[in-house]
Phi, psi and omega in degrees: 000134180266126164265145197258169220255131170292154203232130169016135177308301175320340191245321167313291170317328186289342195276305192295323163320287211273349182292318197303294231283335168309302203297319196280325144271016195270300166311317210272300192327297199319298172356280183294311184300340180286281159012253171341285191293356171251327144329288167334289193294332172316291199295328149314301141346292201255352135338267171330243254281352160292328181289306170315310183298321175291278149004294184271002205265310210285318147092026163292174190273141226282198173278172188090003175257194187209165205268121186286166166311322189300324152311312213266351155299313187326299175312330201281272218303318200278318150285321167116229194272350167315344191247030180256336165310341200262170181234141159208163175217163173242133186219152180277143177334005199240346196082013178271085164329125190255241216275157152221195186276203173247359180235047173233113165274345228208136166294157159262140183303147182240070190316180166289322165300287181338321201269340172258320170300315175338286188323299208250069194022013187245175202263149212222128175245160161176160201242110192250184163246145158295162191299324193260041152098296191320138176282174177192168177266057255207113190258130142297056206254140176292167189201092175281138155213138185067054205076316184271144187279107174278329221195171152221140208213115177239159185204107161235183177183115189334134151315349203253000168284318159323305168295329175288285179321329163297333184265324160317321185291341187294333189280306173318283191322309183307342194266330166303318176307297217276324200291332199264300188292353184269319186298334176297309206283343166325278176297330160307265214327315178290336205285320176245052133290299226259256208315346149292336194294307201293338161311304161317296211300288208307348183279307140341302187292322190294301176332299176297317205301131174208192218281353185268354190234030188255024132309312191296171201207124175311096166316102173317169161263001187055008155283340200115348207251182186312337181274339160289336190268353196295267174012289197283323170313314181260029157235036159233356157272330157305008184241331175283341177272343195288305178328315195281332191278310195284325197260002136301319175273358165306275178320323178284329181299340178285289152347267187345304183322283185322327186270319194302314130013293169253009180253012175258329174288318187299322189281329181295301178294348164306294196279002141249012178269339173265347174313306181212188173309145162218160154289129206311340170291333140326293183280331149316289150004308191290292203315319180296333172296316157332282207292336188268309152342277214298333183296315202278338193267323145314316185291324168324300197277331169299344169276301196301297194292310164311332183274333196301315206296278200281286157351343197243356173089033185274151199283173177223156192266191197230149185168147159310117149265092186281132184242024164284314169329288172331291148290341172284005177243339170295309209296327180297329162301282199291342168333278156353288187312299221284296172344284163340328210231001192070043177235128173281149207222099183231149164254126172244019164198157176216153175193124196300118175223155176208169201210154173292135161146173192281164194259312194305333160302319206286319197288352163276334153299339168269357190282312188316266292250301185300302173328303204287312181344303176282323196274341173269001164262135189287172160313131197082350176252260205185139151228117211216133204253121159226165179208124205226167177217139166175126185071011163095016180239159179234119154281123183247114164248171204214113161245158166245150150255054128355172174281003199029173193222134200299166198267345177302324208285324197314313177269301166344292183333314185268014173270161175320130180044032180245138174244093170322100216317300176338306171299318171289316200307319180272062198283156186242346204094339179315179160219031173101334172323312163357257163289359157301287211270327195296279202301343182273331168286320181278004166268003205255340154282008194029039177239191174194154198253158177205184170190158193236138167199142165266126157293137189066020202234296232164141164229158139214151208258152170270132156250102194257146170213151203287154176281141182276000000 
């Protein structure tokens, strides 16, 4: 089967221009010949009925005469050239044709409508045929004298100059019509060649652009218009891809950095623990370190896979969450923690809230927030947990007294492997992920995470997520 090949925006607009403007001269021709021809027939109308009225005015004799030349010069001189095309007869109140012109072979038909308007005095046009075939025009007028319908007065006059002309305008219109749409379609076709070419360019320009090269950017033309807006759109998608390709080879360089790191550690004590003999308390030793490797490089590719996971738009499920429960069990966790480290871990507000999502994402992103909390605050200080409702929102905060962070600093923090000098000093072992991954659940939750911090006071991070 051939499937045929579809067609061009260009020859579709060229198509749709000229079927409109057909249909538009099609309707204006109809139009204007109704026009013309009711035109025609007016001017005609009101001939006849200027002839008729002289005619019945003149008071010719009755039937059975015929018109002498003298009268009928009279009539000449008093219309002028209106009157030589014309036919007239006088027929008696009986229908018996009386007087006529002299170049009349023939009676003119006297119809029954005629013959009845007649009765009730008014004058009748219509348009019949002659014993010789030929159309005509034929006013039909009464002629009272003392009240009474004395006479009838018919006045015609032949049709085929009217018809000729009409058949001429019809002919104009057949050479035009067709001459005016090929010349339209002429011109659609250049006008939108010339409104597409820039539409070609920008395509060419898209065509080059490849993922090694997305700095380059389609040149507006600076009108304004829509093609301008085309423009400013797809280079404004090119710049969220351009974003998207960097902070993919960012993260993948990152990453890499981050698994290479212990698996360089894993390989170096591997490969001097096989240099020679050791003693089993040795080689313990080694494995545990070993072991602790392999532990950080799960937990990695497992953060790695998670973010990848929620970041990627994968759904997550939904169910009521109760997050007072929730939180009073992060907090006995980091309570724990925080002991270890000498850091006190207290709630320091609760209020019952509950909202659609997994529970188990949300308690992990708040596990993060505490963890990074506990682990950047020093011995002695404090982390404190609240959770408020407000405006049809549930807030979880995580304050700290930490060294805090500077406000440039404030977004940077939630991007993938970004680490604060502060944070390496204080090294923890993390590898950056944390809050990355704590902000992709909770946008995925249709909430959002922030955070506020003073240097040298303290931050806190916010979680608001919509109420269920």
């Amino acid at each position: 089967m051939i499937r045929l090949r579809p067609l061009s925006v260009r020859v579709r607009l060229t198509l749709w221009y000229t079927a409109v403007l057909m249909a538009i001269l099609l309707v204006t021709s109809g139009l204007s010949y109704s026009l013309l021809r009711s035109g025609l027939i007016h001017d005609l109308d009101a001939s006849l009925l200027a002839v008729g009225q002289v005619i019945g005015d003149t008071g010719y004799p009755g039937p059975g005469t015929s018109l002498d030349p003298g009268p009928e010069s009279l009539l000449r001189e008093i219309l002028g050239p209106d009157f030589y095309d014309k036919l007239f007869q006088l027929v008696d109140p009986e229908g018996h044709p009386g007087a006529r012109s002299t170049h009349l072979r023939e009676t003119l038909p006297l119809s029954a409508k005629a013959r009845a308007n007649a009765a009730r005095g008014a004058r009748t046009f219509e348009t019949v045929r002659l014993s010789t075939g030929e159309r005509a025009r034929l006013l039909t007028l009464p002629i009272h004298r003392g009240g009474r319908l004395v006479q009838l007065v018919q006045v015609g006059i032949p049709l085929d100059r009217a018809e000729r002309t009409l058949g001429r305008y019809v002919e104009t219109l057949l050479v035009l019509v067709p001459l005016g749409l090929a010349l339209a379609a002429a011109g659609g076709t250049v006008i939108a060649r010339g409104a597409l070419r820039p539409v070609d360019t920008m395509s060419r320009t898209a065509r080059r652009i490849t993922g090694e090269d997305l700095h380059e950017r389609i040149p507006p033309r600076g009108t304004g218009d829509e093609l301008d807006h085309l423009a400013g759109t797809l280079n404004a998608m090119l710049a969220r891809l351009e974003d998207a390709f960097e902070q993919m080879r960012r993260f993948t360089a990152d990453a890499a950095h981050e698994l290479r790191t212990p698996l360089t550690a894993l390989r170096g004590g591997i490969e001097v623990a096989l240099r020679g003999e050791r003693s089993a308390e040795e080689y313990r030793r080694v494995l545990q370190s070993s072991l602790e490797d392999v532990v950080r490089l799960i937990r990695l590719a497992e953060d790695l896979l998670l973010l990848s996971r929620v970041s990627g738009g994968a759904p997550l499920p939904r169910a009521p969450v109760a997050l007072e429960p929730l939180l009073g069990e992060v907090c006995s966790i980091a309570a724990q923690i925080g002991s270890e480290r000498g850091v006190a871990v207290r709630l320091a507000e609760s209020a019952p809230a509950t909202v659609m999502g997994d529970a188990l994402a949300l308690r992990r992103a708040l596990m993060k927030l505490v963890e990074n909390a506990v682990a950047y605050t020093p011995a002695g200080g404090k982390v404190e947990l609240a959770l408020r409702c407000e405006a049809g929102w549930a807030s979880l905060a995580v304050s700290d007294t930490g060294a805090g962070m500077e406000p440039a600093d404030l977004e940077r923090i939630f991007e993938p492997f970004v680490r604060l000098e502060a944070a390496r000093v204080r090294d923890t072992g993390g590898a950056g992920l944390g809050l990355a991954i704590a902000r992709s659940i909770v946008a995925a939750h249709g909430g959002t995470l922030g955070a506020v911090s003073t240097p040298g006071a303290g931050s806190t991070f916010t979680i608001r997520l919509p109420l269920a």
